[in-house]
PQR file of N, CA, C, O and H, with PARSE charges and radii, in Angstrom:
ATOM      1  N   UNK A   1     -14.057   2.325  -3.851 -0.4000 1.5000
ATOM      2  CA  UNK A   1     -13.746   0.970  -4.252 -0.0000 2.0000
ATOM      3  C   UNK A   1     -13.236   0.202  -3.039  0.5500 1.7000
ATOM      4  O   UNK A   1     -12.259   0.693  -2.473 -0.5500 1.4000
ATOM      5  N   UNK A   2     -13.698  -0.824  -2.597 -0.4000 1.5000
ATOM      6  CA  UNK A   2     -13.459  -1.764  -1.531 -0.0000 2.0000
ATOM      7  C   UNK A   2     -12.567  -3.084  -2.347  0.5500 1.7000
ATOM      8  O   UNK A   2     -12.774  -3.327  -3.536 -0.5500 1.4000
ATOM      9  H   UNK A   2     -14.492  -1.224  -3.057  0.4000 1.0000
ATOM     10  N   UNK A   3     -11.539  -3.892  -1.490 -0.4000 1.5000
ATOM     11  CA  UNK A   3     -11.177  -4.918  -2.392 -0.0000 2.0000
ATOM     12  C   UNK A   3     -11.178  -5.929  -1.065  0.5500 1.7000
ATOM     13  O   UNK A   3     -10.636  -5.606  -0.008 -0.5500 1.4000
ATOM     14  H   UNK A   3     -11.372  -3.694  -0.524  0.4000 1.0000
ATOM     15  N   UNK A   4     -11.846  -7.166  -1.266 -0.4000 1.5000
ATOM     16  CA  UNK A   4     -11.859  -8.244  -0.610 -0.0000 2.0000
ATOM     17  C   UNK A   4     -11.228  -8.947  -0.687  0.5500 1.7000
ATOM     18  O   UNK A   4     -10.415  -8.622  -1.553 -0.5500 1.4000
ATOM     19  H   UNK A   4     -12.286  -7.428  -2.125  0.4000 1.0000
ATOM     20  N   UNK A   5     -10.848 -10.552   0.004 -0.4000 1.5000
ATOM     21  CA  UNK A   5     -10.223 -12.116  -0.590 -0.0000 2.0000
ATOM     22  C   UNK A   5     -11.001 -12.948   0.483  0.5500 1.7000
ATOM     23  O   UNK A   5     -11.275 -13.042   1.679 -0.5500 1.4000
ATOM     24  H   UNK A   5     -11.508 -10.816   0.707  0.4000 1.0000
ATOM     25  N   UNK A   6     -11.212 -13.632  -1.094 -0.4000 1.5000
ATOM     26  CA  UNK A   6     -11.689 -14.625   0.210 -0.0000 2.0000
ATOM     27  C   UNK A   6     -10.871 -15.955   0.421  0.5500 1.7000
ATOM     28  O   UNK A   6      -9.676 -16.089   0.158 -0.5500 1.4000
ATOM     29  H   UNK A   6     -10.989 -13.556  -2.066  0.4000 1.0000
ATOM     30  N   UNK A   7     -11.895 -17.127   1.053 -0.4000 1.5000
ATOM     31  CA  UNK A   7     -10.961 -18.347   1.584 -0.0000 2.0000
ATOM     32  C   UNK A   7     -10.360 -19.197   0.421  0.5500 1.7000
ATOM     33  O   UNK A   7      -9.322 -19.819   0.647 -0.5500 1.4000
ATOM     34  H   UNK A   7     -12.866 -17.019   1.267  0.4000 1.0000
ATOM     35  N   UNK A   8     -10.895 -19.258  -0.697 -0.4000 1.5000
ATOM     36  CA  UNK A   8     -10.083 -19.414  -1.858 -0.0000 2.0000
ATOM     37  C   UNK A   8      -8.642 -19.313  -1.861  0.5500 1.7000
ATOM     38  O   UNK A   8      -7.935 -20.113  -2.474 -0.5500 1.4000
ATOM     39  H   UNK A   8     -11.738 -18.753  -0.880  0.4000 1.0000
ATOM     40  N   UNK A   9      -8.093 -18.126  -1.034 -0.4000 1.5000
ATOM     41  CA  UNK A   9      -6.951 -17.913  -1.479 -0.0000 2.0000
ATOM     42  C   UNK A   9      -5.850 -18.974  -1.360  0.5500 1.7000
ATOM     43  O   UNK A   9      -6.213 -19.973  -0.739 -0.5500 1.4000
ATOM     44  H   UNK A   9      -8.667 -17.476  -0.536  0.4000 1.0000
ATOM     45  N   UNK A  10      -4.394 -18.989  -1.882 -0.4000 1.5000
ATOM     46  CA  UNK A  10      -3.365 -20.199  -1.877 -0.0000 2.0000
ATOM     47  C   UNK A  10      -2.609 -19.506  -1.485  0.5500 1.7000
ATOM     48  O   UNK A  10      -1.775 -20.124  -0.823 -0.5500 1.4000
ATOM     49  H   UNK A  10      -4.100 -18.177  -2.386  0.4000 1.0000
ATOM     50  N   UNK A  11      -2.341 -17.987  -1.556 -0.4000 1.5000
ATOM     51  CA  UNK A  11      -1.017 -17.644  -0.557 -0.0000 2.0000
ATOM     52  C   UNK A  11      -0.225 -17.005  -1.717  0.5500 1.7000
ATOM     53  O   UNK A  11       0.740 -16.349  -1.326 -0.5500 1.4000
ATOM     54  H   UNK A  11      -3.018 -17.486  -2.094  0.4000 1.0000
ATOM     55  N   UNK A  12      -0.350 -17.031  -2.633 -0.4000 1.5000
ATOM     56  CA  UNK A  12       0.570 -17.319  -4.091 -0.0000 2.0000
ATOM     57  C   UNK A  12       1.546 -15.892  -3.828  0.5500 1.7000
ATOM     58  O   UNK A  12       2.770 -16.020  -3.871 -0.5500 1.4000
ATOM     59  H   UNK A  12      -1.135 -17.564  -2.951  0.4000 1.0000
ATOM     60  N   UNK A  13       0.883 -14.440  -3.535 -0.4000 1.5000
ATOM     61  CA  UNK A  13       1.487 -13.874  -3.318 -0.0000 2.0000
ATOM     62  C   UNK A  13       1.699 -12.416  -4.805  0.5500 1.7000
ATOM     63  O   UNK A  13       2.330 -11.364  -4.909 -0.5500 1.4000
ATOM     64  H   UNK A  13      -0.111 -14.336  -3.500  0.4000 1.0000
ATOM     65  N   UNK A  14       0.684 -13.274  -5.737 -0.4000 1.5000
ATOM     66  CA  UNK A  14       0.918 -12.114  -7.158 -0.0000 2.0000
ATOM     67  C   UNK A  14       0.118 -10.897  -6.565  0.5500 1.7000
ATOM     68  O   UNK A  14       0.370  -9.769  -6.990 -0.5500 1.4000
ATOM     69  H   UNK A  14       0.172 -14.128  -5.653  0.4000 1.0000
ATOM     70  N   UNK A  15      -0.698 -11.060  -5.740 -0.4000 1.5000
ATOM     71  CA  UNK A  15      -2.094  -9.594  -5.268 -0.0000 2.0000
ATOM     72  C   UNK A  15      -0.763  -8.564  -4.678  0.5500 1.7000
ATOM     73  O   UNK A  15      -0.401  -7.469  -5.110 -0.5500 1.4000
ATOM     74  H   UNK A  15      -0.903 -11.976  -5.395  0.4000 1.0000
ATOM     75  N   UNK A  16      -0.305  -9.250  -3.720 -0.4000 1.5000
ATOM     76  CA  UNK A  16       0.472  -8.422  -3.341 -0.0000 2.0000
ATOM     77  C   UNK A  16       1.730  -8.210  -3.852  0.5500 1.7000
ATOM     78  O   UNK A  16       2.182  -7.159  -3.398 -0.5500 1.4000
ATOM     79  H   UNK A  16      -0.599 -10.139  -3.369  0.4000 1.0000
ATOM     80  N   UNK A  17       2.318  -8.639  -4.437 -0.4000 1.5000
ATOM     81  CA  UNK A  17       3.571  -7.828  -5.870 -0.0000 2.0000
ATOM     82  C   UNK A  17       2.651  -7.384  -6.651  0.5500 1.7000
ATOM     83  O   UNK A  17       3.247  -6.549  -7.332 -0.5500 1.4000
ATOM     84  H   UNK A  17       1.950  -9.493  -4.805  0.4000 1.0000
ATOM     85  N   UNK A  18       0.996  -7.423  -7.171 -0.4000 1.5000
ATOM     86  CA  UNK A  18       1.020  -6.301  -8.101 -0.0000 2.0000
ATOM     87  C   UNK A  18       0.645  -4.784  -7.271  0.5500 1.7000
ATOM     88  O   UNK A  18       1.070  -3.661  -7.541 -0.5500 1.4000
ATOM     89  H   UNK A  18       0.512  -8.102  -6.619  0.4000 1.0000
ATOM     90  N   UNK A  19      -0.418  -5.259  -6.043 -0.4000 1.5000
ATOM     91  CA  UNK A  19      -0.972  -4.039  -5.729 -0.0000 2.0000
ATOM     92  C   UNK A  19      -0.481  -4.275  -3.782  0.5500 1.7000
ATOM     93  O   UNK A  19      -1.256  -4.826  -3.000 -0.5500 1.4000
ATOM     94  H   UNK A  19      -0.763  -6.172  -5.823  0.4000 1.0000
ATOM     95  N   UNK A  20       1.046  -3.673  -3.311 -0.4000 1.5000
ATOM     96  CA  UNK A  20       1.086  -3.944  -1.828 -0.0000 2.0000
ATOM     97  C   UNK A  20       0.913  -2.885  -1.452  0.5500 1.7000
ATOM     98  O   UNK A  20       1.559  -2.761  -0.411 -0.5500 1.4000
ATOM     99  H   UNK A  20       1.675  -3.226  -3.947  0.4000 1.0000
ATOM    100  N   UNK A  21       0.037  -1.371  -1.858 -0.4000 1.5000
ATOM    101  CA  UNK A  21      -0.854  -0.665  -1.217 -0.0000 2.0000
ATOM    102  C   UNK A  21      -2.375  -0.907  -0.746  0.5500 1.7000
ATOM    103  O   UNK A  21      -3.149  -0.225  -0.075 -0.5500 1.4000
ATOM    104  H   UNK A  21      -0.488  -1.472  -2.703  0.4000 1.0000
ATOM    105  N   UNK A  22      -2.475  -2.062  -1.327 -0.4000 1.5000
ATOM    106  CA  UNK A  22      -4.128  -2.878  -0.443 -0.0000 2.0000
ATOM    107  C   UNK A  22      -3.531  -4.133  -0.008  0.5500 1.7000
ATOM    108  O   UNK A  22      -3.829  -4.420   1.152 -0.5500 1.4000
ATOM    109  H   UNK A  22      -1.846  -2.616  -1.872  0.4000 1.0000
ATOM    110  N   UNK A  23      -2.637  -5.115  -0.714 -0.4000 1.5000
ATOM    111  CA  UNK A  23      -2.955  -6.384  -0.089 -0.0000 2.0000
ATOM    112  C   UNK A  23      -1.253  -6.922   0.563  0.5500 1.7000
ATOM    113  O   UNK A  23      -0.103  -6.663   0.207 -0.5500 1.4000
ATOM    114  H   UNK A  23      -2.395  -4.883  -1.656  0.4000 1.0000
ATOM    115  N   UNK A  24      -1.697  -7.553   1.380 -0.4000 1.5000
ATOM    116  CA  UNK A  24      -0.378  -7.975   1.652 -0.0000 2.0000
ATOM    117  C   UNK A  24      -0.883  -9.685   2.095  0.5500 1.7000
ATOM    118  O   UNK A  24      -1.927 -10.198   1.693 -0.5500 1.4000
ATOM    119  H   UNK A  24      -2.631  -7.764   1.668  0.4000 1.0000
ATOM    120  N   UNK A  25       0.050 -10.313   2.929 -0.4000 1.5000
ATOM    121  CA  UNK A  25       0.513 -11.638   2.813 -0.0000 2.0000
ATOM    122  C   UNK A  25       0.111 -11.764   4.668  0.5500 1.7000
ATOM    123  O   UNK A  25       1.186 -11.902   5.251 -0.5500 1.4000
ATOM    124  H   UNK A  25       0.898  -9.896   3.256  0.4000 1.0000
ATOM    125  N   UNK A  26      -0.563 -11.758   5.245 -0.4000 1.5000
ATOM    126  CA  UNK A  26      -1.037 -12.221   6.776 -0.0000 2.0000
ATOM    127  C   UNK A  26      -0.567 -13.367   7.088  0.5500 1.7000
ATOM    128  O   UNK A  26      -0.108 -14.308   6.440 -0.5500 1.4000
ATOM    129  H   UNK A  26      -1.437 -11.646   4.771  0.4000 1.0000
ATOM    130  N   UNK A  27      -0.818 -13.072   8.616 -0.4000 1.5000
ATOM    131  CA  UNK A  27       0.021 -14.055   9.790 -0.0000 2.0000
ATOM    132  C   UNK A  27       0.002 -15.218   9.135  0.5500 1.7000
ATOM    133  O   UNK A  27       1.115 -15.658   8.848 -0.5500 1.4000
ATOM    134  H   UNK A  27      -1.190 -12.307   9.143  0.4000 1.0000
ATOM    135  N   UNK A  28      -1.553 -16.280   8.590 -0.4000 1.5000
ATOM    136  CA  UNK A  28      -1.257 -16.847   8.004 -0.0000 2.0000
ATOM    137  C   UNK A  28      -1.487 -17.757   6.686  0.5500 1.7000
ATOM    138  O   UNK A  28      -2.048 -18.775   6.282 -0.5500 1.4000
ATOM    139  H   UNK A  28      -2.458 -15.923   8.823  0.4000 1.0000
ATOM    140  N   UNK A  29      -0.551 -16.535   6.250 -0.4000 1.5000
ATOM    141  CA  UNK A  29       0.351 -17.082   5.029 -0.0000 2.0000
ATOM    142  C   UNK A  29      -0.838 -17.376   4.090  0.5500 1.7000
ATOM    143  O   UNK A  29      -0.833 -18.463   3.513 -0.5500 1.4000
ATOM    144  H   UNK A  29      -0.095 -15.708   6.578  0.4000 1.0000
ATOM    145  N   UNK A  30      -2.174 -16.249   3.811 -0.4000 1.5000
ATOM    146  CA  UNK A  30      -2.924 -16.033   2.676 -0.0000 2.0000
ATOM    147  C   UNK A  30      -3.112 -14.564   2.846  0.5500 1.7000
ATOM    148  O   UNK A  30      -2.629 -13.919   3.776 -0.5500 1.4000
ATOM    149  H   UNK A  30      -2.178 -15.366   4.280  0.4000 1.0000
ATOM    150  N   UNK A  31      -3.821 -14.094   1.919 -0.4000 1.5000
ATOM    151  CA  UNK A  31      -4.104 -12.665   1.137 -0.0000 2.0000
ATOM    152  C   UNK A  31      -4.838 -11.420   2.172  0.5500 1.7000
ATOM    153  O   UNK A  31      -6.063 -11.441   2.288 -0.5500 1.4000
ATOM    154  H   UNK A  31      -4.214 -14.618   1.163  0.4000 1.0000
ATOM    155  N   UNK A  32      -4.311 -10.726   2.648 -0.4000 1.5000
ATOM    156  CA  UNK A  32      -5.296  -9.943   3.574 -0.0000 2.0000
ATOM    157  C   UNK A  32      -5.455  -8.309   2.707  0.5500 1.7000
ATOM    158  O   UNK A  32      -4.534  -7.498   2.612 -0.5500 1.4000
ATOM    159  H   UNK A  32      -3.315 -10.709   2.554  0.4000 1.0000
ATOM    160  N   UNK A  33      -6.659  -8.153   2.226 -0.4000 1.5000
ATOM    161  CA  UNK A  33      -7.171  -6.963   1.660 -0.0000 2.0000
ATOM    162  C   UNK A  33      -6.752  -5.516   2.955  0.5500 1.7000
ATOM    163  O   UNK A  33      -6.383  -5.894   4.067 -0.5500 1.4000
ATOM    164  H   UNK A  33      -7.407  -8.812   2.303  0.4000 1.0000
ATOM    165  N   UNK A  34      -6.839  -4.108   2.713 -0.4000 1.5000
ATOM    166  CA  UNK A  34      -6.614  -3.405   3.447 -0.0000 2.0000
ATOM    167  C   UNK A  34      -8.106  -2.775   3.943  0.5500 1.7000
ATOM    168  O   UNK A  34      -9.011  -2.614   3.124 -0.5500 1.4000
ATOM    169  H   UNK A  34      -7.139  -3.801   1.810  0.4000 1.0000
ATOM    170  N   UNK A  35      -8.248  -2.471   5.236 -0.4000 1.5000
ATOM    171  CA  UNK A  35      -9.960  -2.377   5.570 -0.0000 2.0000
ATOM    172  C   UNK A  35     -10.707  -1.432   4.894  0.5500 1.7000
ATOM    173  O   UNK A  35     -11.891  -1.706   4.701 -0.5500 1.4000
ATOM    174  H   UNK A  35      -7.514  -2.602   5.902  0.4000 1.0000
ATOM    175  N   UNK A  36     -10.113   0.006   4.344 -0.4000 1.5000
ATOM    176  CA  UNK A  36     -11.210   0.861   4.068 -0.0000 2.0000
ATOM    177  C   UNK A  36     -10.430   0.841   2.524  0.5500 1.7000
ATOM    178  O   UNK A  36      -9.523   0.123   2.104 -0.5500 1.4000
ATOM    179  H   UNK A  36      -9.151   0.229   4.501  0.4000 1.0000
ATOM    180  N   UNK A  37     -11.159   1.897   1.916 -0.4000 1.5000
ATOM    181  CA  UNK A  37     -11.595   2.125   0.553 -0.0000 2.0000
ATOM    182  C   UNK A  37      -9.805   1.858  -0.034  0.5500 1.7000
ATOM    183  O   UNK A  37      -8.781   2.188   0.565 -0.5500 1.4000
ATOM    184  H   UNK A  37     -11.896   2.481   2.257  0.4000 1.0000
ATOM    185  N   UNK A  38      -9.890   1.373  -0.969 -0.4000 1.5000
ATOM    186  CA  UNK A  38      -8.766   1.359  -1.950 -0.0000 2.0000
ATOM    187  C   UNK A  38      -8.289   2.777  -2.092  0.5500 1.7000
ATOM    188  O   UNK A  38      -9.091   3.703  -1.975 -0.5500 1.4000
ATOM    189  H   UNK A  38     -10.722   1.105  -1.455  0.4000 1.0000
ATOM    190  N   UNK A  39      -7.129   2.968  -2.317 -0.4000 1.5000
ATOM    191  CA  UNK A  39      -6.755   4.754  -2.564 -0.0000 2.0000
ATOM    192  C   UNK A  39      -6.768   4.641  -3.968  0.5500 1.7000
ATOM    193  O   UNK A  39      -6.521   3.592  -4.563 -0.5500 1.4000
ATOM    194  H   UNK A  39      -6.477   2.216  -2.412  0.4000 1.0000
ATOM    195  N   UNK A  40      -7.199   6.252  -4.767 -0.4000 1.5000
ATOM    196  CA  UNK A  40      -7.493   6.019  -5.941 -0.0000 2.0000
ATOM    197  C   UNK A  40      -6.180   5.822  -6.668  0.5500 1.7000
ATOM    198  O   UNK A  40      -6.126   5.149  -7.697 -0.5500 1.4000
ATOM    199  H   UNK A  40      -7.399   7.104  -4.283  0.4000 1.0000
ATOM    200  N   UNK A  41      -5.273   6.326  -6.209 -0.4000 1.5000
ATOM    201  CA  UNK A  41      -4.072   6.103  -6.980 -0.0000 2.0000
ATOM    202  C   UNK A  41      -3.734   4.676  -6.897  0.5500 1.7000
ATOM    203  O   UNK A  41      -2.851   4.450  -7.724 -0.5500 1.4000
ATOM    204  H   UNK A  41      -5.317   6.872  -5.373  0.4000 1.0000
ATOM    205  N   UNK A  42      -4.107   3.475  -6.161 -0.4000 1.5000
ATOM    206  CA  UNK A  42      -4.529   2.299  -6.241 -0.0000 2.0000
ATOM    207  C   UNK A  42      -5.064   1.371  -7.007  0.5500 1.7000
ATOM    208  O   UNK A  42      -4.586   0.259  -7.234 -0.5500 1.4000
ATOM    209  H   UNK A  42      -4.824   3.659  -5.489  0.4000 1.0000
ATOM    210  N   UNK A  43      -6.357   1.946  -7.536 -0.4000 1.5000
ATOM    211  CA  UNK A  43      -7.341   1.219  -8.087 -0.0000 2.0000
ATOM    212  C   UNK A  43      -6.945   0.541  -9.271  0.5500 1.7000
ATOM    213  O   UNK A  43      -7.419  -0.594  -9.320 -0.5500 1.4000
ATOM    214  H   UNK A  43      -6.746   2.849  -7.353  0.4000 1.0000
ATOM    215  N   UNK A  44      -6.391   0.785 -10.030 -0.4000 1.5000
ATOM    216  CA  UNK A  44      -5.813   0.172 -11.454 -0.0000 2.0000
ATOM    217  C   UNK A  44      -5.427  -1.027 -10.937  0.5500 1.7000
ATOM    218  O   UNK A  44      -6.099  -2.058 -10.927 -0.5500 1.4000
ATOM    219  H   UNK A  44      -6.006   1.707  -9.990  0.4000 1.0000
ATOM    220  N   UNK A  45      -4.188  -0.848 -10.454 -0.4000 1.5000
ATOM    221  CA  UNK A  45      -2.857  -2.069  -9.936 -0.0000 2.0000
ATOM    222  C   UNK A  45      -4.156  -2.969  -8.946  0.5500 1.7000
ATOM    223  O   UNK A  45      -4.207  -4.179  -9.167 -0.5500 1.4000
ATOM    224  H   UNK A  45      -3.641  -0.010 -10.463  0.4000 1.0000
ATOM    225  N   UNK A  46      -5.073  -2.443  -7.989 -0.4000 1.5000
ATOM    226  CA  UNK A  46      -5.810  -3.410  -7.164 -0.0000 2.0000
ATOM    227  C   UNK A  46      -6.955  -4.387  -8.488  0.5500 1.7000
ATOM    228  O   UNK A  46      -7.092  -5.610  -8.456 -0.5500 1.4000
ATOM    229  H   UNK A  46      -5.031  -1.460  -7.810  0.4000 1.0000
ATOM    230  N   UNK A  47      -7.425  -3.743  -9.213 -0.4000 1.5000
ATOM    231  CA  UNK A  47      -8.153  -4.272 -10.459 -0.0000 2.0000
ATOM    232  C   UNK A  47      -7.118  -5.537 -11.438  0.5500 1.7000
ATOM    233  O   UNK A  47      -7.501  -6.604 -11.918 -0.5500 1.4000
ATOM    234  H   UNK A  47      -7.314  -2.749  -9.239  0.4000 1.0000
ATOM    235  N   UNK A  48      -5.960  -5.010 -11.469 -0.4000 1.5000
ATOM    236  CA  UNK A  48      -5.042  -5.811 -12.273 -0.0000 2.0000
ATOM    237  C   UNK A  48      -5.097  -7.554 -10.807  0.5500 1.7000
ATOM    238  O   UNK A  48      -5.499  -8.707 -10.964 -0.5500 1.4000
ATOM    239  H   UNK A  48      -5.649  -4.143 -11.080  0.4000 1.0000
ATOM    240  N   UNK A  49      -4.510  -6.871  -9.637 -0.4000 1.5000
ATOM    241  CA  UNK A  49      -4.536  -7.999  -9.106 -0.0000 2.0000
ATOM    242  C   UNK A  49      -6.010  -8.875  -9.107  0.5500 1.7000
ATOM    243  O   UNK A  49      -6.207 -10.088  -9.185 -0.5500 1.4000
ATOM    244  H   UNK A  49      -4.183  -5.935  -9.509  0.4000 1.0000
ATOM    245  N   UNK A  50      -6.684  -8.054  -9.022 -0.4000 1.5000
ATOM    246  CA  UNK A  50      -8.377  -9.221  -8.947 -0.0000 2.0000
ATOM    247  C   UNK A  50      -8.296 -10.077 -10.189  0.5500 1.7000
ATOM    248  O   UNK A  50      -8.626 -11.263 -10.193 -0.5500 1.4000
ATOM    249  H   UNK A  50      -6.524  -7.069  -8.959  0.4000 1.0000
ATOM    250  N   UNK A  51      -7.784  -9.343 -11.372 -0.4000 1.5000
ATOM    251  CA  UNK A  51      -8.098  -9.804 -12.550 -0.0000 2.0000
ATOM    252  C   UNK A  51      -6.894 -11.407 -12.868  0.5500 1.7000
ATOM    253  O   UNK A  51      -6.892 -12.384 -13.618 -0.5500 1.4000
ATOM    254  H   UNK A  51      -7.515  -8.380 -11.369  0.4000 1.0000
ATOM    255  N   UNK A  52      -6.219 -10.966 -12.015 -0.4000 1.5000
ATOM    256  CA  UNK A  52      -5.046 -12.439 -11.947 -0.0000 2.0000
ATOM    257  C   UNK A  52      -4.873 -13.334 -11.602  0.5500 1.7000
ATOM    258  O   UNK A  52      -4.084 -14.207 -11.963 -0.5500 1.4000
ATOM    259  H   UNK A  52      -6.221 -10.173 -11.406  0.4000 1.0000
ATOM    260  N   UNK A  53      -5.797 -13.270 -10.600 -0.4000 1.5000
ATOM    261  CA  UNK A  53      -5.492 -13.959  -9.133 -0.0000 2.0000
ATOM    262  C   UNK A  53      -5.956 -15.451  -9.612  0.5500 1.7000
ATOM    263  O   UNK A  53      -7.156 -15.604  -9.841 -0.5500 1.4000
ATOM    264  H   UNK A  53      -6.438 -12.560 -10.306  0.4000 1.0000
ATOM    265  N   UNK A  54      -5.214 -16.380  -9.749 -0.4000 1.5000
ATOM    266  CA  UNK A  54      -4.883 -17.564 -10.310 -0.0000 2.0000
ATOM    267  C   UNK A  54      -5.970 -18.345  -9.648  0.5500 1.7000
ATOM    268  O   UNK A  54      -6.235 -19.352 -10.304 -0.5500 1.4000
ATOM    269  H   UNK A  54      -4.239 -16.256  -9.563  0.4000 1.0000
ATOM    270  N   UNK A  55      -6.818 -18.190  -8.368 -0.4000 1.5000
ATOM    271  CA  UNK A  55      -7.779 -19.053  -8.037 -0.0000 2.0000
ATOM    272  C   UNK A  55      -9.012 -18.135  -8.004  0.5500 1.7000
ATOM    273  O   UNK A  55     -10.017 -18.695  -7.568 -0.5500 1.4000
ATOM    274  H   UNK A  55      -6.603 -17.372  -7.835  0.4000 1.0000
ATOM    275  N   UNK A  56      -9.177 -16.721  -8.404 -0.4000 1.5000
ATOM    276  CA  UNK A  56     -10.090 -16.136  -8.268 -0.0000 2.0000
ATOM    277  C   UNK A  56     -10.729 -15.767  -6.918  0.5500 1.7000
ATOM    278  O   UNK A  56     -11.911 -16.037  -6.704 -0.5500 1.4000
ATOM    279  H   UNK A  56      -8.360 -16.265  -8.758  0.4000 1.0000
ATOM    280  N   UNK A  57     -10.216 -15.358  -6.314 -0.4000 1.5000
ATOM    281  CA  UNK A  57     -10.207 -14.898  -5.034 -0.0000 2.0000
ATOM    282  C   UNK A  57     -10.239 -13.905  -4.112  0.5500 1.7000
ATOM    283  O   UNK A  57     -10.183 -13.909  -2.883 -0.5500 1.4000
ATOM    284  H   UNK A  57      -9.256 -15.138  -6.488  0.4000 1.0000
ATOM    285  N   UNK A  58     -10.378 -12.708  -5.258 -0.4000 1.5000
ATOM    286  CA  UNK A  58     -10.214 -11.344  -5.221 -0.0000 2.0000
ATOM    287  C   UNK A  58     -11.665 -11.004  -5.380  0.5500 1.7000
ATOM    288  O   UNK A  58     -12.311 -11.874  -5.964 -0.5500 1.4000
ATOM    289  H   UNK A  58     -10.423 -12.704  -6.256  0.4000 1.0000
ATOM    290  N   UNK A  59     -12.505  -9.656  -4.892 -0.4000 1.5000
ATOM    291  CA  UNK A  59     -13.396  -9.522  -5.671 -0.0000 2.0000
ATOM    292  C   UNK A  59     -13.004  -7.755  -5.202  0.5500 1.7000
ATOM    293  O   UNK A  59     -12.703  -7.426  -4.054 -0.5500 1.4000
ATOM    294  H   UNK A  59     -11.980  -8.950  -4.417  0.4000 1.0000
ATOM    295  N   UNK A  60     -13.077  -7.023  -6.103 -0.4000 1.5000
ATOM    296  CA  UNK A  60     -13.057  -5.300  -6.712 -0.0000 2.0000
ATOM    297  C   UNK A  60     -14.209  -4.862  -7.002  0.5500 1.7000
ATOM    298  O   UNK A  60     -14.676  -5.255  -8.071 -0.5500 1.4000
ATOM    299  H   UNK A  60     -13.322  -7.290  -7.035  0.4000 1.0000
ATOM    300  N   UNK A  61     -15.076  -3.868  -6.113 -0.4000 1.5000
ATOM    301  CA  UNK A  61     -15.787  -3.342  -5.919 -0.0000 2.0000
ATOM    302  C   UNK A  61     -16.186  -1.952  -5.764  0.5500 1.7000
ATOM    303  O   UNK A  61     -17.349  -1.673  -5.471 -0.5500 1.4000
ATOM    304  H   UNK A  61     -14.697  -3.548  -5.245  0.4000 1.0000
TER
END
């Protein structure tokens, strides 16, 4: 499972309080996915964040 963001993003910050084993908050100040595969103990919480993400900006793969 790979998890992306794209330029959509606003910064909001829910990707990373639900799932900050893939995503965190970059230099600047929008959504940066982690480069290789999601860890499986991951995948739920990274799925919950795609599924939230207030501008749709996530995509889970």
């Amino acid at each position: 499972m790979k998890a992306t963001v794209n330029e959509d993003c606003i910064g909001c910050g829910l990707c990373e309080s639900t799932c900050n084993a893939v995503f965190t908050i970059g230099d600047e100040g929008v959504a940066v996915a982690i480069e290789e595969d999601v860890p499986e103990e991951a995948e739920d919480a990274a799925q919950e964040a795609c599924d939230n993400c207030p501008v749709g900006a996530i995509t889970v793969e």
